[in-house]
C-alpha positions as CSV (number, residue, x, y, z in Angstrom):
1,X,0.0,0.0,0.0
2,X,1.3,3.4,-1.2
3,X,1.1,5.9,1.7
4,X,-0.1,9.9,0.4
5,X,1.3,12.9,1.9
6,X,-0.2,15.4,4.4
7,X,-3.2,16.7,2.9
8,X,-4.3,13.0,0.7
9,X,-3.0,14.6,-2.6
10,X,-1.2,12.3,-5.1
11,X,2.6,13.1,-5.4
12,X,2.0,13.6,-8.9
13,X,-1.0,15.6,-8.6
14,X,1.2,19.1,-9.1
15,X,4.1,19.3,-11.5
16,X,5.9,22.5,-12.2
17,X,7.5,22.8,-16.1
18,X,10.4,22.2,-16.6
19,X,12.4,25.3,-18.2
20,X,12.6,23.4,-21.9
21,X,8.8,22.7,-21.1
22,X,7.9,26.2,-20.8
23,X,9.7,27.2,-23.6
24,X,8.5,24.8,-26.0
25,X,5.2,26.0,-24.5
26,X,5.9,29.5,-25.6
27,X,7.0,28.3,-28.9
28,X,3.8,26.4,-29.8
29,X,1.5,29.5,-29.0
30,X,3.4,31.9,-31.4
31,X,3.5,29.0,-34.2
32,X,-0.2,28.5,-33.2
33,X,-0.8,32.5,-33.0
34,X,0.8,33.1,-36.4
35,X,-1.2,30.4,-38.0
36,X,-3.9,31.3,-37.0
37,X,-3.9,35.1,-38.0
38,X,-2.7,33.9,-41.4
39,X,-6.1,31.5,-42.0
40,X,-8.3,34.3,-40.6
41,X,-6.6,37.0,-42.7
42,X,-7.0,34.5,-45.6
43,X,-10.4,33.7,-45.2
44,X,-11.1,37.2,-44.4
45,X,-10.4,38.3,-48.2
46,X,-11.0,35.3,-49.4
47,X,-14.9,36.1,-48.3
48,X,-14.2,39.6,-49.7
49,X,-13.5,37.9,-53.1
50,X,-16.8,35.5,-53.3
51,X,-19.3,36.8,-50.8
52,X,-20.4,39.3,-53.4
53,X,-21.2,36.8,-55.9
54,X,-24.1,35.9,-54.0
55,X,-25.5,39.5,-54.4
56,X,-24.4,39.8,-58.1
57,X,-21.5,41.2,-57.9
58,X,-18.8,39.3,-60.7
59,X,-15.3,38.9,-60.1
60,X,-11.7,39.0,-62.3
61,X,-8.2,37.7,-61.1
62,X,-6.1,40.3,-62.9
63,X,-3.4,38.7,-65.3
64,X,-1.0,41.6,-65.7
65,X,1.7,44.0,-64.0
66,X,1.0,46.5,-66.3
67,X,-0.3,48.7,-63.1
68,X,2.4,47.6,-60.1
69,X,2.9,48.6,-57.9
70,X,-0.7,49.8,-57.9
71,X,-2.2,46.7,-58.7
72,X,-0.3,43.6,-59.0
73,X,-1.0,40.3,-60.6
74,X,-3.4,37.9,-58.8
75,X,-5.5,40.7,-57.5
76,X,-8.9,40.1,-57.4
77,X,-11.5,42.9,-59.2
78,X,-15.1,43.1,-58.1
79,X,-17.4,44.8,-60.6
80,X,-21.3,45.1,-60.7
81,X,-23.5,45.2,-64.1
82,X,-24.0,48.7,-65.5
83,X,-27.9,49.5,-65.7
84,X,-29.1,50.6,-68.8
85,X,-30.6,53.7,-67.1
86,X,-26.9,55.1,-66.0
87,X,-24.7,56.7,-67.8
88,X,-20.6,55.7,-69.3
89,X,-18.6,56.2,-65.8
90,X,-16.1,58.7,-67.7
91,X,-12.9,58.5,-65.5
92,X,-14.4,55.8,-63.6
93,X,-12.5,51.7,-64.8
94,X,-14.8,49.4,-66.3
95,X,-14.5,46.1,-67.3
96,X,-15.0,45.5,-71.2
97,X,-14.8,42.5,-74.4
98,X,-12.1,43.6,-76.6
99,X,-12.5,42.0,-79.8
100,X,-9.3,39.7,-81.6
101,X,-8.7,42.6,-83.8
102,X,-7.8,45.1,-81.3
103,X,-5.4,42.9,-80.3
104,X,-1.7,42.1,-81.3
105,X,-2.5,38.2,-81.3
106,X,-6.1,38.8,-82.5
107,X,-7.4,36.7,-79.9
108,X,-10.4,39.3,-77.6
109,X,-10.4,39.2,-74.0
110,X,-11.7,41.4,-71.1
111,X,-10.1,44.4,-70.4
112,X,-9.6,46.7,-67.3
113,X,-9.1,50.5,-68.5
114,X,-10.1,53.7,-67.5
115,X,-12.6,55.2,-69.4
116,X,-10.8,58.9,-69.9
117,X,-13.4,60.4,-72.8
118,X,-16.2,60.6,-74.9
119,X,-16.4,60.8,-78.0
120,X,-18.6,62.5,-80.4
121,X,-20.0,59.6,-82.4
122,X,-21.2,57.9,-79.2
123,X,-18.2,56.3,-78.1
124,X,-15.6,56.6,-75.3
125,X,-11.8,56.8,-75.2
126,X,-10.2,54.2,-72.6
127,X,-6.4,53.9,-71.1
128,X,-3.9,51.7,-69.5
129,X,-3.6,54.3,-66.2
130,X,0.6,53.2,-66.7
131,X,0.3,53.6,-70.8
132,X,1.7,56.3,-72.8
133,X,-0.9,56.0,-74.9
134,X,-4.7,55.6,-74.9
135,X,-5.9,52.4,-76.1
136,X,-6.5,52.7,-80.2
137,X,-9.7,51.5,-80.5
138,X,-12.8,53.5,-79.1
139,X,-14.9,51.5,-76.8
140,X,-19.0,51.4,-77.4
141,X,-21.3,51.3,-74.2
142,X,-22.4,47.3,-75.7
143,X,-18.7,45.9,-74.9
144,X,-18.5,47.1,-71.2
145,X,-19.6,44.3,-69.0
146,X,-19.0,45.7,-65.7
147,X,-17.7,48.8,-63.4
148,X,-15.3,48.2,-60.9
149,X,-16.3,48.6,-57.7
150,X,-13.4,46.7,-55.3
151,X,-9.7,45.8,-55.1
152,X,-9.0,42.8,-52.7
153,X,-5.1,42.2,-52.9
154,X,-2.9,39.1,-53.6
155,X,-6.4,36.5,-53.3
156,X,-6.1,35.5,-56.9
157,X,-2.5,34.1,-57.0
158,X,-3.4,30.7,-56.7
159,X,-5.8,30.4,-59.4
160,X,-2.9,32.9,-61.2
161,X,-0.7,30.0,-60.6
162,X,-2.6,27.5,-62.4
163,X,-3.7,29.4,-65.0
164,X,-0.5,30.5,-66.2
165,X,1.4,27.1,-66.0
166,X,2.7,27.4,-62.0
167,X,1.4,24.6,-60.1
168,X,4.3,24.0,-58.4
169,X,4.2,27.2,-56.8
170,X,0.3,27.0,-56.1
171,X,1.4,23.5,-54.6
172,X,4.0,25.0,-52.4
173,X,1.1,27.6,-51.1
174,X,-1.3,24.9,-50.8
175,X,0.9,23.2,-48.6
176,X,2.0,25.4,-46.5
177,X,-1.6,26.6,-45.9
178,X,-2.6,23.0,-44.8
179,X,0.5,23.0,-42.4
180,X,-1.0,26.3,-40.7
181,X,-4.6,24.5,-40.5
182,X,-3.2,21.7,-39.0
183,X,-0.7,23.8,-36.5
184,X,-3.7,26.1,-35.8
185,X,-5.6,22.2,-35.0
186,X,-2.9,21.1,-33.1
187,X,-2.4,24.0,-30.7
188,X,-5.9,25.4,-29.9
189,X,-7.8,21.7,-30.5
190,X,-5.3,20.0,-28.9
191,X,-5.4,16.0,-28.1
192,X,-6.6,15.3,-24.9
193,X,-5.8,12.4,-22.2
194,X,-8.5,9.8,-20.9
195,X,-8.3,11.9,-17.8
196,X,-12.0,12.3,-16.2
197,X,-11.9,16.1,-16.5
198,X,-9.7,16.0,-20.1
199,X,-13.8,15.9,-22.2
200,X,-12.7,12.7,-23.2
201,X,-15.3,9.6,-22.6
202,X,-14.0,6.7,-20.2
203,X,-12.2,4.7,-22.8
204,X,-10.3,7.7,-23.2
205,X,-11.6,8.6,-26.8
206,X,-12.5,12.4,-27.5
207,X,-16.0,14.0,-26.4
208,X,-18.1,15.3,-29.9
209,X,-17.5,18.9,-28.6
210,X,-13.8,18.5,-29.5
211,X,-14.3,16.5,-32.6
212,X,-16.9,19.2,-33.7
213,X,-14.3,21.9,-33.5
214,X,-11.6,20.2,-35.2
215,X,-14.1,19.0,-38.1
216,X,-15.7,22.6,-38.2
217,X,-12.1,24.0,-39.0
218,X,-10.7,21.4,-41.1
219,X,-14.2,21.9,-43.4
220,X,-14.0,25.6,-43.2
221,X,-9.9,25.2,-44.2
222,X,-10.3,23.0,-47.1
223,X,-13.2,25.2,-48.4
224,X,-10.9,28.2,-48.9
225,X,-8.5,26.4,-49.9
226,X,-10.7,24.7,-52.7
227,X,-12.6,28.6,-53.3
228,X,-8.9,30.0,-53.7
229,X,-7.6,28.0,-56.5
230,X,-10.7,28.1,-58.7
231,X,-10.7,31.6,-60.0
232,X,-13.9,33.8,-59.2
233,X,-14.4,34.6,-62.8
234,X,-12.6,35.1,-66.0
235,X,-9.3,36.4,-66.0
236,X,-9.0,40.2,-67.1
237,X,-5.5,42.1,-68.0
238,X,-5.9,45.2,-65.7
239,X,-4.8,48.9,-65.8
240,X,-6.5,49.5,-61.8
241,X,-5.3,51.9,-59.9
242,X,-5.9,52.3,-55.9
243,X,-7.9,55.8,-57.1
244,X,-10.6,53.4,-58.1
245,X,-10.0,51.2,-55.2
246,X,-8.4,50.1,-52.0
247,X,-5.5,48.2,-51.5
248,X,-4.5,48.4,-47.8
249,X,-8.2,47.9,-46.7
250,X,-11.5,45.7,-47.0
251,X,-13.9,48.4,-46.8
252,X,-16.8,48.3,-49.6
253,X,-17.0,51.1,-51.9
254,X,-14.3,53.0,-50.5
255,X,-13.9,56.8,-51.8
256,X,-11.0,57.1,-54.1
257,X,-8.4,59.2,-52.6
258,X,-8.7,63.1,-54.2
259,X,-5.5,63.9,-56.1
260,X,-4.5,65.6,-59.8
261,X,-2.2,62.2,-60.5
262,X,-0.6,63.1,-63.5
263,X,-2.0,66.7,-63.9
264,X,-0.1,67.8,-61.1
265,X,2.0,69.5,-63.6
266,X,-0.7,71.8,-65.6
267,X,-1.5,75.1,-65.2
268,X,-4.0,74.9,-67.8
269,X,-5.5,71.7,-69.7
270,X,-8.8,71.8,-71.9
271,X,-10.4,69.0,-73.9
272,X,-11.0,71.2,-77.2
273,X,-8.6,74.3,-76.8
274,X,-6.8,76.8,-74.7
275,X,-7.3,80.2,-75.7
276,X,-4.7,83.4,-73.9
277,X,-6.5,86.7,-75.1
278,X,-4.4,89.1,-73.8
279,X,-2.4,91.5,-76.3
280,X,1.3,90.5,-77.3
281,X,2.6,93.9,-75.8
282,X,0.9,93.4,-72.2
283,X,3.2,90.6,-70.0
284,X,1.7,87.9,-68.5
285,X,2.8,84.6,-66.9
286,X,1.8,80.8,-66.9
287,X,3.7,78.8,-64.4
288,X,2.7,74.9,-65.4
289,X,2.6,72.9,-68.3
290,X,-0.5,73.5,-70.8
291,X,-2.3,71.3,-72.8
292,X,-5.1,70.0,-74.8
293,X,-6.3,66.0,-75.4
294,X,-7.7,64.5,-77.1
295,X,-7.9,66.8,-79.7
296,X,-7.2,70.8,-79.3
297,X,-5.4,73.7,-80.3
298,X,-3.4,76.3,-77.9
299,X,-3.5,79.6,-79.4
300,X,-2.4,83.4,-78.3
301,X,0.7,82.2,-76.3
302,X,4.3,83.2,-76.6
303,X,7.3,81.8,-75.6
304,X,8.1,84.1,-73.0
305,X,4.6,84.0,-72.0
306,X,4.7,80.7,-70.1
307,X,8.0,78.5,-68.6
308,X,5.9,75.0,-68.7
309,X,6.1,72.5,-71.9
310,X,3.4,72.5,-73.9
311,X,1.7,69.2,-74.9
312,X,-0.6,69.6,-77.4
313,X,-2.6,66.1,-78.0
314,X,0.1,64.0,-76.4
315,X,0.3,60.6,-74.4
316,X,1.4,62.9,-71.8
317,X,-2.0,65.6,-71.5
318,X,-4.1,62.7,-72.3
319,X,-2.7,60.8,-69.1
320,X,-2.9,63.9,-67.7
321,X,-7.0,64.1,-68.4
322,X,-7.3,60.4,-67.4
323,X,-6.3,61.4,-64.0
324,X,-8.3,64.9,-64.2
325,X,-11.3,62.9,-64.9
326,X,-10.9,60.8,-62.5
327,X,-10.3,63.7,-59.9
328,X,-13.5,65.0,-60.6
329,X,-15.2,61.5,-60.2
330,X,-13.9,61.6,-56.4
331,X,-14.6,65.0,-56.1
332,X,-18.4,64.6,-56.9
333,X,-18.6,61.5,-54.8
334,X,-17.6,63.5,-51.4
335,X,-21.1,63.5,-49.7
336,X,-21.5,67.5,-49.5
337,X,-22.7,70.4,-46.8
338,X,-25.0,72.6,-48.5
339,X,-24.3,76.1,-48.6
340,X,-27.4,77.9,-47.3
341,X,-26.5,80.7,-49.9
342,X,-25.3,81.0,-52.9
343,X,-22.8,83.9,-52.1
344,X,-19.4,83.1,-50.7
345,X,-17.9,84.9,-48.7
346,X,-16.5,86.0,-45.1
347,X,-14.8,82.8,-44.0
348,X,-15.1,79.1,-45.2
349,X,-14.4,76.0,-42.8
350,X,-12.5,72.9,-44.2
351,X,-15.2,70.4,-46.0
352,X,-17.3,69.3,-49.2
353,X,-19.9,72.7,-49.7
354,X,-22.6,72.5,-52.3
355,X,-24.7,75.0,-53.9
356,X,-28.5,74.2,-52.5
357,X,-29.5,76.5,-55.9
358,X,-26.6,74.5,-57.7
359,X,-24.8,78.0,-58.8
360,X,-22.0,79.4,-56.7
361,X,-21.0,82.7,-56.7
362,X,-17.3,84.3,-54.9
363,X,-18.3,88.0,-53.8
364,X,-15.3,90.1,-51.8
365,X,-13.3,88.6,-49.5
366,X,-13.4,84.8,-49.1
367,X,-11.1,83.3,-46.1
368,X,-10.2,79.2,-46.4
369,X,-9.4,78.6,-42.6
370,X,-8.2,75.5,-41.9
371,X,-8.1,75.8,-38.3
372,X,-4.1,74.8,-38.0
373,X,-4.5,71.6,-40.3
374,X,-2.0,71.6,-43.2
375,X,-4.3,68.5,-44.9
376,X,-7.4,70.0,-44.2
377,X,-9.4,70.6,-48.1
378,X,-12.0,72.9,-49.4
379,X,-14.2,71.2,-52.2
380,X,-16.5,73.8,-53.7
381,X,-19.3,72.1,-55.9
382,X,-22.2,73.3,-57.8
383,X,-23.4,73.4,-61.5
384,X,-21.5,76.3,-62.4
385,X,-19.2,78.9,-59.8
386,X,-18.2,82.6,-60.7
387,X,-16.0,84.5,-59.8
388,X,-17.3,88.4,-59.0
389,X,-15.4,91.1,-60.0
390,X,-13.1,91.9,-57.2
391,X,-13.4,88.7,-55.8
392,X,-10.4,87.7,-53.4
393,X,-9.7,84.2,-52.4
394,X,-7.0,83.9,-49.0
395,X,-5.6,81.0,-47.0
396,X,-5.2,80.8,-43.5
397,X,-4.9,78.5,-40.5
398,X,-2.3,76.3,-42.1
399,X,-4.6,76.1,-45.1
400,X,-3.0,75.0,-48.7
401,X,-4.4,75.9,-52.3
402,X,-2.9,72.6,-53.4
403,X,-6.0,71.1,-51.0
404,X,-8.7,73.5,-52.4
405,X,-10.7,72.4,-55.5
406,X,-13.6,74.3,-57.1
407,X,-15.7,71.4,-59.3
408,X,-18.5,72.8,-61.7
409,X,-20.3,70.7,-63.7
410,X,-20.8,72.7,-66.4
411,X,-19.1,76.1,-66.5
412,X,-16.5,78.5,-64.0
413,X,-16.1,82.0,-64.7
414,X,-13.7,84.3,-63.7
415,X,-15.0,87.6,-64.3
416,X,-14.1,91.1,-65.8
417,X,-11.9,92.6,-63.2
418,X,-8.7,91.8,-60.6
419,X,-9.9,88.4,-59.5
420,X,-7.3,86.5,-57.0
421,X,-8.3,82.5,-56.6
422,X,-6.7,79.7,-55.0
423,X,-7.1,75.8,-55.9
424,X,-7.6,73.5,-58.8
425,X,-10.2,74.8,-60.7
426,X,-11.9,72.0,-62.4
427,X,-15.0,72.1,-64.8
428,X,-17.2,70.2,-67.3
429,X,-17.6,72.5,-69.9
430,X,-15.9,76.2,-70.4
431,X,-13.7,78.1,-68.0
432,X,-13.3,81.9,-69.1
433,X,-11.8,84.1,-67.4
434,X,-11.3,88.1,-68.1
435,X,-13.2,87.8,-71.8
436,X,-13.5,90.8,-73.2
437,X,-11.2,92.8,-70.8
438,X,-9.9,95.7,-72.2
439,X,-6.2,96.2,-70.5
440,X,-6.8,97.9,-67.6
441,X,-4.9,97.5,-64.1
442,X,-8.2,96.5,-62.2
443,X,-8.3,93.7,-64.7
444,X,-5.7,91.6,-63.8
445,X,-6.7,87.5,-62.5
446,X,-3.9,85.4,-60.4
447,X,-4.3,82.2,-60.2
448,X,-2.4,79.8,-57.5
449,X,-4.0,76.9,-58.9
450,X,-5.0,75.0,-62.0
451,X,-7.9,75.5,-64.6
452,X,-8.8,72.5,-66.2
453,X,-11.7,71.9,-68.7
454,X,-12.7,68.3,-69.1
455,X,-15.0,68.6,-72.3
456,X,-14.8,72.6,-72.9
457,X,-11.8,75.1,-73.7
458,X,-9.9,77.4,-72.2
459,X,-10.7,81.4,-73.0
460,X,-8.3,83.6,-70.4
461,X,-6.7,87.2,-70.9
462,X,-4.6,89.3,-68.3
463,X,-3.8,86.2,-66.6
464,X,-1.2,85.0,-64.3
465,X,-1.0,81.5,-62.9
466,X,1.2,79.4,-60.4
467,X,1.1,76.0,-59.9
468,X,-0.2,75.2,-55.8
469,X,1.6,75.2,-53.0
């Protein structure tokens, strides 16, 4: 007979780990840790990916890099059906059939482009947001099969890797995604002793509560690990850029981020022309590039009259009105504060402010404060926004006119008279500025900003422009 020590415990009843114990303890919770955020971050956009389908959404794995590091191959884009009742997304990427002809192999696929014009015969001018050049043949409403509505990043390699004649690599994934189920099994399901208080039965087998768990997660494992390799749709080469999308987060519809992109440079860019009225004897000065796209002249400028490079109907201004269309897409999805009046001025606060009569008009002395915050922007929006004679737009507070935009969608005019403005000045149709003006000292317009005209021209005299600061 064994005898027990004070108390009637067993001498075995209390152990303390042993140092290599503890360690190897440690060891298997960061294995089973790691594992574990890599499946749920997995199956997190891999639901991302195929969820939508079940609401109509479609999905592409794109095939090509011809957008890194924006986009890179084995990205997943979700698009939804465009309705018959809504019109061409200009600046917006769609999803469309290009037919074998328009292709160097003569084989059609899908394409992602921007759409960065229309055309006067009904159809609309697409581009590669990394080419040079827009795409040569004009795209008709009937071939787009989709606008794109989300990026989810890096989901679409495997099915990538099969497609394009990798299954060694998509083996290699595969694999190392079943050894992080099975750590992730092994650590947090772990095998249990025929102890009475283990949830094991008395011949030592485990309780269904246990089994349940492990089954649950080696179903739910194998699922994504079937969904990933069998693509979501048909593949699609890609020109997607995170201003359509978002790369570093899962949210749905996210606004694309509000920047000039490739406009950055122009002081003054117009779809049909650009038009500087004032007399060769009188100075004035245009501090950007100018240009025209897709077709445009530039007339009434000297050489001495501007220090920028101009680019008329170049790969360079028509990448420069890709990205000025798609500025004004994320300019006009900003959900907006309407301005109870249609008069602005006295001081302005940071924020999106819309015309409640949709016209805008700058009278006097306009302030931008933006209350110390050096990112803070101003987004003026109505149908069309003048400028009053006199008018005079400051900054303060830390305030930037690289952060203010003024977004008509139809016309902005700067009228007769010493205007001063601040801010990208973006329009639909025609920006004028000084028409008519004679010559006289109180008719003089700076400009720290841009004027751009996505379907309209350019008609300024007595004009000086910087780019913003």
């Amino acid at each position: 007979m064994t005898s027990r020590p004070p108390g009637g415990s067993s001498p075995t009843a209390h152990r303390t780990p042993t140092g290599a114990a503890a360690l190897w303890g440690w060891a298997r919770l960061l294995m089973g840790t790691a594992a574990q955020i890599y499946l749920v971050l997995l199956a997190s956009l891999a639901a991302i990916a195929l969820v939508p389908a079940l609401f109509g959404w479609h999905g592409t794995v794109v095939q090509t890099g011809s957008m890194a590091p924006h986009i890179d191959p084995g990205d997943v884009v979700l698009f939804t059906d465009l309705p018959a009742d809504q019109p061409v997304p200009v600046g917006g990427v769609v999803q469309f059939r290009s037919p074998g002809e328009a292709q160097p192999d003569d084989v059609g696929r899908l394409i992602l482009h921007r759409i960065v014009g229309d055309n006067d015969d009904g159809t609309y001018t697409t581009a590669g947001d990394a080419n040079a050049d827009v795409d040569s043949t004009p795209l008709t409403r009937e071939q787009i099969t989709g606008q794109a509505r989300i990026l989810v990043p890096f989901i679409g390699l495997p099915a990538l890797w099969l497609g394009t004649g990798r299954p060694l690599t998509a083996a290699l994934w595969a694999g190392s995604t079943v050894l992080a189920l099975l750590v992730t099994l092994a650590v947090f399901v772990p095998r249990q002793s025929g102890r009475a208080d283990s949830g094991t039965g008395d011949d030592g087998t485990q309780e269904l509560p246990v089994l349940a768990r492990r089954g649950a997660l080696a179903v739910a494992g194998t699922t994504v690990l079937a969904g990933l390799l069998v693509p979501p749709g048909p593949p699609s080469a890609a020109a997607f850029t995170a201003r359509t999308g978002t790369r570093a987060s899962w949210q749905v519809a996210a606004l694309p981020p509000v920047t000039a992109g490739r406009a950055t440079a122009f002081a003054l860019l117009a779809r049909t022309a650009v038009n500087e009225g004032t007399p060769a004897s009188v100075f004035i000065s245009i501090v950007g590039d100018i240009g025209t796209s897709p077709a445009g002249s530039v007339t009434g400028l000297s050489s001495n009259e501007h220090n920028g490079t101009l680019h008329r109907n170049t790969a360079v201004s028509a990448g420069a009105m890709a990205d000025a269309n798609a500025l004004a897409a994320a300019l006009d999805a900003r959900s907006a504060t309407p301005t109870p009046t249609p008069t602005l001025t006295g001081t302005a606060s940071p924020g999106v402010h819309t015309s409640s009569t949709g016209t805008l008009t700058v009278s006097g002395h306009l302030v931008l404060d933006a209350r110390g915050d050096a990112s803070a922007q101003f987004i003026f929006h109505a149908r069309a926004i003048t400028f009053a004679h006199g008018a005079v737009v400051t900054l303060t507070g830390a305030a930037r006119a690289a952060n203010v935009y003024w977004r008509a969608t139809e016309t902005i005019t700067l009228g007769r008279g010493n205007v001063t403005t601040r801010g990208t000045h973006l329009a639909q149709g025609r920006i004028a500025g000084n028409v008519g003006a004679t010559g006289s000292l109180g008719e003089r317009h700076t400009v720290e900003g841009r004027l751009i005209s996505l379907d309209g021209a350019i008609d300024v005299a007595y004009t000086t422009t910087s780019l913003p600061a």
